[in-house]
C-alpha positions as CSV (number, residue, x, y, z in Angstrom):
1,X,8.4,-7.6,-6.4
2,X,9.8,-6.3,-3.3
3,X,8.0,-5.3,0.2
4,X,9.2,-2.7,2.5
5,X,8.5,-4.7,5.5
6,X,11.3,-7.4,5.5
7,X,12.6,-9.3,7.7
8,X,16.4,-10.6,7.4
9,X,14.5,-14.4,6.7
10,X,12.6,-12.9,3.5
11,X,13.3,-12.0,0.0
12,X,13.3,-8.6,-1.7
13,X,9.9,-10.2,-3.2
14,X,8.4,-8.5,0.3
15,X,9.7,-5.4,0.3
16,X,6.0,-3.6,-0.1
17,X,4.2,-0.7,1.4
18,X,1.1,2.0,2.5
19,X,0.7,4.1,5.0
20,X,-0.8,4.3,8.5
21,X,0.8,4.5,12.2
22,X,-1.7,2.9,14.5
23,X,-2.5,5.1,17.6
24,X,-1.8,2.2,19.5
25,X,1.6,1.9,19.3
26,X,1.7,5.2,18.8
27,X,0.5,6.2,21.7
28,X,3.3,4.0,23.8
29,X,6.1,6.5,22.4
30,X,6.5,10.1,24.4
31,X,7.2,12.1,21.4
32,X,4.3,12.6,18.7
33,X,4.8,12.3,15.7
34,X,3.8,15.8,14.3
35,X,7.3,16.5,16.3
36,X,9.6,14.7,14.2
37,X,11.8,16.4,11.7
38,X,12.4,15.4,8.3
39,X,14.2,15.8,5.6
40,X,12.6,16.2,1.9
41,X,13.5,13.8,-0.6
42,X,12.6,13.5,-4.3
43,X,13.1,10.7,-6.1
44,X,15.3,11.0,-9.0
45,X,12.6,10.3,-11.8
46,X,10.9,12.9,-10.1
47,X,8.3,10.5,-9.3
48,X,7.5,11.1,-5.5
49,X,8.6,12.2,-2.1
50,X,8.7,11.8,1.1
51,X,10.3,13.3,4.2
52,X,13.4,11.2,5.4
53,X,14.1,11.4,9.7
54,X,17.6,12.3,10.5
55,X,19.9,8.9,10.6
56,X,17.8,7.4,8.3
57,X,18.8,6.8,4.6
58,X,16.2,6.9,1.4
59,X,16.2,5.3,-2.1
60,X,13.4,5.4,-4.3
61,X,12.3,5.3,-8.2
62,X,9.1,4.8,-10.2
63,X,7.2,6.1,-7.4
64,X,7.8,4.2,-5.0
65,X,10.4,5.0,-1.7
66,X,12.4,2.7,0.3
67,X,13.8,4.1,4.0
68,X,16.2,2.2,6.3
69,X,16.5,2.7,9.5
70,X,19.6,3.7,12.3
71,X,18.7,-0.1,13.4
72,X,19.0,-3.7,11.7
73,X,15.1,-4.6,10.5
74,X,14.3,-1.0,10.6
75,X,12.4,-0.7,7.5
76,X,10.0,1.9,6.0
77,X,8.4,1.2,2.3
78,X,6.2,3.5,0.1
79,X,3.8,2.7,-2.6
80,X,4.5,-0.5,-3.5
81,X,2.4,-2.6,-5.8
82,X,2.0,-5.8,-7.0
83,X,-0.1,-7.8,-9.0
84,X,-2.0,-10.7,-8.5
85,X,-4.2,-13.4,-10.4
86,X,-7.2,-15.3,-9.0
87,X,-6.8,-18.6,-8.2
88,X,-6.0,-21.0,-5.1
89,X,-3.1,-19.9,-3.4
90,X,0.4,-22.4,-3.3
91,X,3.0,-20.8,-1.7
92,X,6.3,-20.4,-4.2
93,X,4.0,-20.2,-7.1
94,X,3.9,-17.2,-9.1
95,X,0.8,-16.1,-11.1
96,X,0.9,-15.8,-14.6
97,X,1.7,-13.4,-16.9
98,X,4.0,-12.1,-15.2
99,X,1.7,-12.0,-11.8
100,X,3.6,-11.9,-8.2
101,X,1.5,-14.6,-7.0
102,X,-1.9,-16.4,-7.3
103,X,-4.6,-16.2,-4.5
104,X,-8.5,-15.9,-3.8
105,X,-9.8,-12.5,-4.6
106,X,-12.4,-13.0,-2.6
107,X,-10.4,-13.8,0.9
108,X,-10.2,-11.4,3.9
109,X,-7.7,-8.8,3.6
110,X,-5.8,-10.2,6.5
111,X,-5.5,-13.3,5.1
112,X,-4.2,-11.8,1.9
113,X,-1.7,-10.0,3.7
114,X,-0.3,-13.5,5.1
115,X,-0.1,-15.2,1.9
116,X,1.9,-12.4,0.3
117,X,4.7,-13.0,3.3
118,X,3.9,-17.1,2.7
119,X,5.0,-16.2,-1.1
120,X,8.1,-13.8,-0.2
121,X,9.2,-16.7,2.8
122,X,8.9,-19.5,0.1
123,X,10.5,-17.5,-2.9
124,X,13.7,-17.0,-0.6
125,X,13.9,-20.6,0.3
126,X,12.6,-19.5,3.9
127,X,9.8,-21.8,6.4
128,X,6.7,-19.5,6.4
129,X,6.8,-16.5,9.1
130,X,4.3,-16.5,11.7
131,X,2.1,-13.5,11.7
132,X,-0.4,-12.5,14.6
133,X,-2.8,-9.2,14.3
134,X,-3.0,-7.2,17.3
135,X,-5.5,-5.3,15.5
136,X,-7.1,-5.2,11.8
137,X,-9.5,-2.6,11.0
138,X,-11.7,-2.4,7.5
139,X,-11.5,1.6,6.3
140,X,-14.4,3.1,4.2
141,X,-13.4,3.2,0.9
142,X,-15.9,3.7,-2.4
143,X,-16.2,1.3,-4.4
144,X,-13.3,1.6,-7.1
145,X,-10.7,1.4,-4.7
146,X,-11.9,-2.2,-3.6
147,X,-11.1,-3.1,0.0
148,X,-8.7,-1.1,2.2
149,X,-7.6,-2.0,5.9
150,X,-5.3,-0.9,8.5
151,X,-3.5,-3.4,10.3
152,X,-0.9,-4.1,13.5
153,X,0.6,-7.3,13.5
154,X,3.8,-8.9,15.0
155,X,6.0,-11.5,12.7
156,X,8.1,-14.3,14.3
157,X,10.6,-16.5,12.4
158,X,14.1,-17.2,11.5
159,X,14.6,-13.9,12.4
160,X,14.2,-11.5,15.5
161,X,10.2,-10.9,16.1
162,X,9.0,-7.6,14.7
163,X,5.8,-5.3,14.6
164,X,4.8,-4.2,11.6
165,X,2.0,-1.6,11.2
166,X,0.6,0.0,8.0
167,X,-2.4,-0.2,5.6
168,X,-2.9,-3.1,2.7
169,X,-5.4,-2.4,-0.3
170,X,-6.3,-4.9,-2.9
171,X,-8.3,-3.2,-5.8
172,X,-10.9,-4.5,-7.8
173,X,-10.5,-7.3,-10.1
174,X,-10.6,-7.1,-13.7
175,X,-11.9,-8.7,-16.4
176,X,-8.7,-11.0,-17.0
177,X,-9.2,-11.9,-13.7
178,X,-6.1,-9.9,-12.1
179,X,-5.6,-7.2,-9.5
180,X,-3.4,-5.5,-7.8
181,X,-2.9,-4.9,-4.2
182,X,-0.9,-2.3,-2.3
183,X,0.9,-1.8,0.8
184,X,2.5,0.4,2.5
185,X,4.5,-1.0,6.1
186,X,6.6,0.1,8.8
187,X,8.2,-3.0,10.7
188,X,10.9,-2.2,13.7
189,X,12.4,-4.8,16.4
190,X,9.1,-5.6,18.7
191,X,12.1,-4.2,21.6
192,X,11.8,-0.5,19.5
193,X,8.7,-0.8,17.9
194,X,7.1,1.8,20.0
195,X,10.0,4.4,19.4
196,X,9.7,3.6,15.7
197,X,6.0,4.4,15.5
198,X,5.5,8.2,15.6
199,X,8.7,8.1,13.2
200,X,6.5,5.8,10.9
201,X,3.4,8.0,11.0
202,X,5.1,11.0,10.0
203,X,7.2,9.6,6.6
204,X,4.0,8.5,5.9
205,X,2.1,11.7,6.0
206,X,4.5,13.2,4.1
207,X,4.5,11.2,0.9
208,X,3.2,12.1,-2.4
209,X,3.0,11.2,-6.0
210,X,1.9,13.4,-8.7
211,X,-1.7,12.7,-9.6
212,X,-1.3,11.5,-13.1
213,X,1.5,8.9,-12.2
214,X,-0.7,7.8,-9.4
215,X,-3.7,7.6,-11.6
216,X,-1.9,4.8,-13.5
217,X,-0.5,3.3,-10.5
218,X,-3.8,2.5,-9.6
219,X,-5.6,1.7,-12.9
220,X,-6.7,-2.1,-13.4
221,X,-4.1,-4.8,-14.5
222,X,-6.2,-5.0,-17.7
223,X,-7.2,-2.4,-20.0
224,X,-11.1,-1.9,-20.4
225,X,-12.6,-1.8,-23.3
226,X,-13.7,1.4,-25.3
227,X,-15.9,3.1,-23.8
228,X,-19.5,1.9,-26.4
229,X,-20.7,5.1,-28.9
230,X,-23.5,6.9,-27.5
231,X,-27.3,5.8,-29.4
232,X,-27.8,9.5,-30.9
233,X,-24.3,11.1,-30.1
234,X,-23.3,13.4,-33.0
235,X,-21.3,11.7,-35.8
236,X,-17.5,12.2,-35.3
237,X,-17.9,12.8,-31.2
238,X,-15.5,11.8,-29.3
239,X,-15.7,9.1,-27.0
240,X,-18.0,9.9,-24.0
241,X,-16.7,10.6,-20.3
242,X,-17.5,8.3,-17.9
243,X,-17.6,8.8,-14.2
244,X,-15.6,6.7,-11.2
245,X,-12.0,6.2,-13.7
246,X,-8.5,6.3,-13.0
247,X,-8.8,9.9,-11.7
248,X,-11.8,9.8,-8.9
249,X,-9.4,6.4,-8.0
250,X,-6.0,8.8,-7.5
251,X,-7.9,11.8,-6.4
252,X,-9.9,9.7,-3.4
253,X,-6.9,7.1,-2.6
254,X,-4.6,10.4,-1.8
255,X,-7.3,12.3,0.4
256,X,-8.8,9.3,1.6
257,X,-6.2,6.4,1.9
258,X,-2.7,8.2,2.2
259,X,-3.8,11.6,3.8
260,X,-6.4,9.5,6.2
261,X,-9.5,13.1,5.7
262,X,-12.2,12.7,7.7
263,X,-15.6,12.1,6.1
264,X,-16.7,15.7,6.4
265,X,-13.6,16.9,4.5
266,X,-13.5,14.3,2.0
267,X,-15.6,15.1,-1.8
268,X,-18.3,13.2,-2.3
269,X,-17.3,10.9,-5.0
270,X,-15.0,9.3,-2.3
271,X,-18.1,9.0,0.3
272,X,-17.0,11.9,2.0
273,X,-19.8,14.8,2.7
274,X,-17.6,18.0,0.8
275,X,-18.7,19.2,-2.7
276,X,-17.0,17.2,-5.4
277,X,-14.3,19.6,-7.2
């Protein structure tokens, strides 16, 4: 797993990513970000894009981007995932199954996020970074995306201190008692940060996945089961449609999530108050 916000002292375990620019460190840079120019890139499997800002250099595969800045610790990730199991966390210890890591399902978003730098710090062989939230705010999200959150946070270590600002998700469990959590992270020098932010909000405006690859993305770790036949359904039917799958997931975690639409313009299968399509 890797984790687009990473500092020199962490592995490529942390290179993960979502995306949000907070207005408050937005707001401390003169130019807005609807002003910066960009570059489109496609990844070579054709499996997103994103717009690049000039100096800056993209890589990318399997949907998800990685952009490095003019700077060292200039980072910029997109659509990372990992996967985790439920369980007590222990720093170094990966889940099983192939699972990143192990930790609480039920703990705070916040808290989450630190344990998945505790893993990365440990994995490399590195003491566990310091991380302090300047700000962490819940986001309204229906019920199949789980929890979502935006958060702005500074990280001091082995390395120089850094801000970091972007959006973590961590989706429902599943039966197997695994889920999977995204997130998607600018981090800059906390010197340039503020210079770094309007940059940040505008890559990650500008990135998109095609729906069916993101409908997987986001599907559970485990497979349901078939869906049950129908007391009364014709004989030979086809399995019936049910409501709230990997779909509604993609369709409301683009408008909702990545695009950031307000209520009125969201459908209402993602809480929003527009028609559904």
């Amino acid at each position: 797993m890797q984790a687009c916000l990473r500092p020199r002292s962490l592995t490529p375990f942390l290179f993960l990513c979502l995306a949000f620019a907070p207005a408050a460190l937005a707001q401390t840079s003169a130019q807005p970000a609807s002003s910066i120019q960009l570059t489109p890139y496609t990844t070579p499997d054709q499996s997103a894009s994103a717009g690049v800002p000039s100096g800056w250099k993209a890589t990318g595969s399997q949907t998800v981007i990685t952009l490095t800045g003019r700077q060292q610790d200039e980072n910029i990730s997109l659509g990372r995932v990992f996967i985790a199991r439920n369980g007590a966390f222990q720093a170094g210890q990966k889940g099983t199954n192939g699972a990143d890591l192990t930790m609480p399902y039920n703990a705070p978003l916040t808290q989450k996020l630190i344990m998945v730098y505790q893993q990365g710090a440990a994995l490399g062989g590195q003491p566990a970074p310091q991380i302090t939230f300047t700000s962490a705010t819940p986001m309204q999200v229906p019920a199949i995306l789980g929890q979502c959150g935006r958060f702005v946070a500074s990280i001091t270590g082995p390395a120089q201190p850094l801000k970091i600002m972007g959006l973590f998700c961590s989706f429902p469990i599943d039966s197997a008692g695994a889920f999977k959590n995204l997130i998607m992270v600018a981090q800059a020098p906390a010197t340039t940060a503020a210079q770094t932010a309007p940059i940040a909000q505008a890559v990650f405006s500008s990135y998109k996945i095609p729906q069916a690859m993101l409908a997987k993305k986001l599907a559970p770790v485990t497979a349901p089961p078939p869906p049950m036949p129908v007391i009364g359904a014709r004989p030979g039917a086809g399995p019936v449609s049910i409501p709230g799958g990997s779909d509604v997931s993609a369709t409301c975690f683009d408008l909702g999530v990545i695009r950031a639409l307000p209520p009125r313009q969201l459908p209402q299968e993602c809480g929003g108050e527009a028609p559904n399509p």
